[in-house]
C-alpha positions as CSV (number, residue, x, y, z in Angstrom):
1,X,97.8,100.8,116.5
2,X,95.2,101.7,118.9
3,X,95.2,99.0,121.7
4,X,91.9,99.4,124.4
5,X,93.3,98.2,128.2
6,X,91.3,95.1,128.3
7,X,92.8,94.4,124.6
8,X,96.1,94.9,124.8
9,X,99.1,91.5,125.3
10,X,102.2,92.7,126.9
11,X,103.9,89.2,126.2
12,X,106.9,89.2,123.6
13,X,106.7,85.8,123.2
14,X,103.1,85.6,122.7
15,X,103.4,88.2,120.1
16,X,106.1,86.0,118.2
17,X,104.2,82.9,118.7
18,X,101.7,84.4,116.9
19,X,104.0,85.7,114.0
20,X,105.7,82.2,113.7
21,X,101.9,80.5,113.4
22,X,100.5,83.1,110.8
23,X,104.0,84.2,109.3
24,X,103.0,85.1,105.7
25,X,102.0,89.0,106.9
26,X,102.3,92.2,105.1
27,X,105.3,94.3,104.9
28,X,104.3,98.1,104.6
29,X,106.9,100.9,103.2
30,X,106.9,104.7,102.8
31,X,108.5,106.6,100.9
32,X,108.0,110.5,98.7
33,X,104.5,110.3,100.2
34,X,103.6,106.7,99.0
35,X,102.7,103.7,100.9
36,X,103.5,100.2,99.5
37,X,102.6,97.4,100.8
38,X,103.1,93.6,100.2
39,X,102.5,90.2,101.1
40,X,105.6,88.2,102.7
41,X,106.7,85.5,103.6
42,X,108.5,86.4,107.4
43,X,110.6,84.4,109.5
44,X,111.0,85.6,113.6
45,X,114.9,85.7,114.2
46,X,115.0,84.7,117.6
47,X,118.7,84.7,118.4
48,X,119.2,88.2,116.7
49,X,115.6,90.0,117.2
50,X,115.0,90.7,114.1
51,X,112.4,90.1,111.4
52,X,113.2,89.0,108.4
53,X,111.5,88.4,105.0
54,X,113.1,88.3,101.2
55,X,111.0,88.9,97.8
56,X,112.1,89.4,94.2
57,X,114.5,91.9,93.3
58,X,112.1,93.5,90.6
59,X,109.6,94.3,93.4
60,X,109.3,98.3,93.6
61,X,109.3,98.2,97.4
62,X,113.4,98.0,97.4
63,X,113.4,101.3,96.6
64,X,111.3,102.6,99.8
65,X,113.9,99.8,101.5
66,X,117.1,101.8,100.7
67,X,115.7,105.2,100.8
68,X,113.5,105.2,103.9
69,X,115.1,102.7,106.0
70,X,111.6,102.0,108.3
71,X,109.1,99.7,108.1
72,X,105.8,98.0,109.3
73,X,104.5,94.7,109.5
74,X,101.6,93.2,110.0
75,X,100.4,90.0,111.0
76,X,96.8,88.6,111.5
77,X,95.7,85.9,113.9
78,X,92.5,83.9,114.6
79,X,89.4,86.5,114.1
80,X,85.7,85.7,113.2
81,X,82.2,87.8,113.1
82,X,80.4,88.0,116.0
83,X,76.7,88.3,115.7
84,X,74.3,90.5,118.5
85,X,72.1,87.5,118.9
86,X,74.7,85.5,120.6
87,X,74.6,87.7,123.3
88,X,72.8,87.7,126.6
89,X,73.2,91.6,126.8
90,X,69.8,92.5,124.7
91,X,70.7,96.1,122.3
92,X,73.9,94.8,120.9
93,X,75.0,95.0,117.4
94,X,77.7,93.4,115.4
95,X,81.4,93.1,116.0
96,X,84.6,91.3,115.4
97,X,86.9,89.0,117.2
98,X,90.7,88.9,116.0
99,X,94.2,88.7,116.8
100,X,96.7,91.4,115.4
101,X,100.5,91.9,115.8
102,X,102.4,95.0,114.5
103,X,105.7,95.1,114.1
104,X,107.9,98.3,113.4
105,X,111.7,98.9,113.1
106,X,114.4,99.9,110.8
107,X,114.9,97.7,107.8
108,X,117.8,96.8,105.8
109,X,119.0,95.1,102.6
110,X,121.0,91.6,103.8
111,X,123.8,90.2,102.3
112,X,124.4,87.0,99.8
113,X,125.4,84.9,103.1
114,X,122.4,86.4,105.0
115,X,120.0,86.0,102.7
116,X,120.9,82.1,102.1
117,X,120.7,81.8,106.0
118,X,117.5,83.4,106.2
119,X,116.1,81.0,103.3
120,X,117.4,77.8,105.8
121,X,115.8,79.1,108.9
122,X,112.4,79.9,107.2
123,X,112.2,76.5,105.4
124,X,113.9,74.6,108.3
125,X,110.9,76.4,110.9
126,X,107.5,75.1,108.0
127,X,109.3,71.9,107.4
128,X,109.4,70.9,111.3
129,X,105.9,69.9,111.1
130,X,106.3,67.4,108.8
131,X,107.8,63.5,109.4
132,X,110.2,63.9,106.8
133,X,112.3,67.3,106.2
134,X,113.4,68.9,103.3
135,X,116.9,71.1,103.5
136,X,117.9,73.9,101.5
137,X,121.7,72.1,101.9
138,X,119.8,69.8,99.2
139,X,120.3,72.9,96.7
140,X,122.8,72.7,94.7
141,X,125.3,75.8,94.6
142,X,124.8,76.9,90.8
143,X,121.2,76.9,92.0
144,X,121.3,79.0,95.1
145,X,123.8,81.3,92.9
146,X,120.7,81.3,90.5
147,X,118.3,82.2,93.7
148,X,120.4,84.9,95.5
149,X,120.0,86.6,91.8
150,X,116.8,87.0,91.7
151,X,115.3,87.6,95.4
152,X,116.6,90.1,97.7
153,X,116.4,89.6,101.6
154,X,115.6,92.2,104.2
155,X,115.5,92.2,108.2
156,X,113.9,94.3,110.5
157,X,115.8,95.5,113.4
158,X,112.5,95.6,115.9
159,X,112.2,98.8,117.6
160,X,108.3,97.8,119.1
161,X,106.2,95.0,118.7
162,X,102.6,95.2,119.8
163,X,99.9,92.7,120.0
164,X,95.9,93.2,120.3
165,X,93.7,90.6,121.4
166,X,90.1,91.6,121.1
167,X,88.3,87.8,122.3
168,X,85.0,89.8,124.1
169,X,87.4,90.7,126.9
170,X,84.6,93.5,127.5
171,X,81.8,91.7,128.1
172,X,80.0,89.6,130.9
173,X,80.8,86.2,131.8
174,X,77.5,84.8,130.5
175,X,78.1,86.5,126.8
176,X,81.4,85.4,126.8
177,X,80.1,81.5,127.1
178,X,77.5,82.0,124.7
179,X,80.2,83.6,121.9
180,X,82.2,81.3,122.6
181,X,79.2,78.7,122.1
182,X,77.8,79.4,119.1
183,X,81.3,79.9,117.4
184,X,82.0,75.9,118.2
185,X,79.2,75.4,116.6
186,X,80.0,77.1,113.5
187,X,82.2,74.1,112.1
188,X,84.6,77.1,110.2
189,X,88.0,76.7,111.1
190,X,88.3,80.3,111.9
191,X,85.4,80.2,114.0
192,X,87.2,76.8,116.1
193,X,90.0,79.1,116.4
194,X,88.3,81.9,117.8
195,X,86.2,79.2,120.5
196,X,89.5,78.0,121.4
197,X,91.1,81.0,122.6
198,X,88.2,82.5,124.5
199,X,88.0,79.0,126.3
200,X,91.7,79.3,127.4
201,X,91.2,83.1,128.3
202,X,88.3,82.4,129.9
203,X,90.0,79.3,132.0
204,X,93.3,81.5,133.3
């Protein structure tokens, strides 16, 4: 991934603070010239580093799992359009704001035991947020026999995670306040998002 200087977060933890927030990313494969790609639900490992994900065991991507062993994902954070007349600056023309993390590493096909573990941590991490919890130790066994049947689980060893931060870094002070304006005033959720972030960068 191309990271400019005035783009680029060197924080881990940043990076997997973003993954955790916006966790259902894409999992990319190659394999006898073809990429693949899919949507996946991930879960951030912390005690063993790895990224991990599961889908079902009919999925074609298995194949480019066991054959080519490597792997990228892709996660997306806030982002919004930004339009030229929002800027000071006169001359300007359209861009983008956004958040990006890329992950890459060697991937593997988990275990039974894994898989169920991997299932508890990424139900146990959504259902944090709410008052009451549901627990996968709520599933019956002849059910999570049924389950381990027909999904497979994967982790990704990470060999390099990189995050790119693009929140008008490259402009002036004043254009940066007037973005960061007019996207607060937008009322999209995206757009709050997007607000939010240049406020805090702006404010360190």
């Amino acid at each position: 991934m191309h990271i400019p200087k005035a783009f680029n977060v060197t924080s881990q933890e940043a990076a997997i603070t973003l993954i955790e927030n916006n966790s259902f990313g894409d999992l990319v494969t190659y394999n006898n010239g073809e990429l693949c790609s899919n949507k996946v639900p991930f879960f951030f490992d912390r005690e063993t580093n790895t990224l991990c994900g599961h889908f079902g065991k009919n999925n074609p991507q298995l194949t480019d799992i066991q054959e080519s062993k490597k792997a990228l994902a892709i996660f997306s954070g806030a982002h919004s359009y930004i339009s030229p007349q929002w800027y000071v600056s006169k001359d300007m023309v359209p861009t983008w704001n956004f958040q990006t993390v890329q992950v890459k590493g060697s991937i593997k096909i988990v275990n039974e035991e894994r898989l169920i573990d991997i299932l508890k941590k990424l139900s146990a991490f959504h259902e944090s947020q709410f008052t009451t919890q549901w627990s996968m130790d709520e599933v019956n066994q002849d059910k999570l026999d049924l389950l381990s049947k027909m999904i497979t689980g994967f982790q990704i060893e990470v060999s390099d995670i990189r995050f790119k931060e693009k929140m008008s870094q490259n402009r002036g002070r004043e254009d940066q306040q007037n973005v960061m304006e007019h996207l607060k005033l937008q009322g999209g959720y995206s757009e709050q998002q997007v607000s939010a972030i240049m406020r805090k960068n702006i404010e360190l």
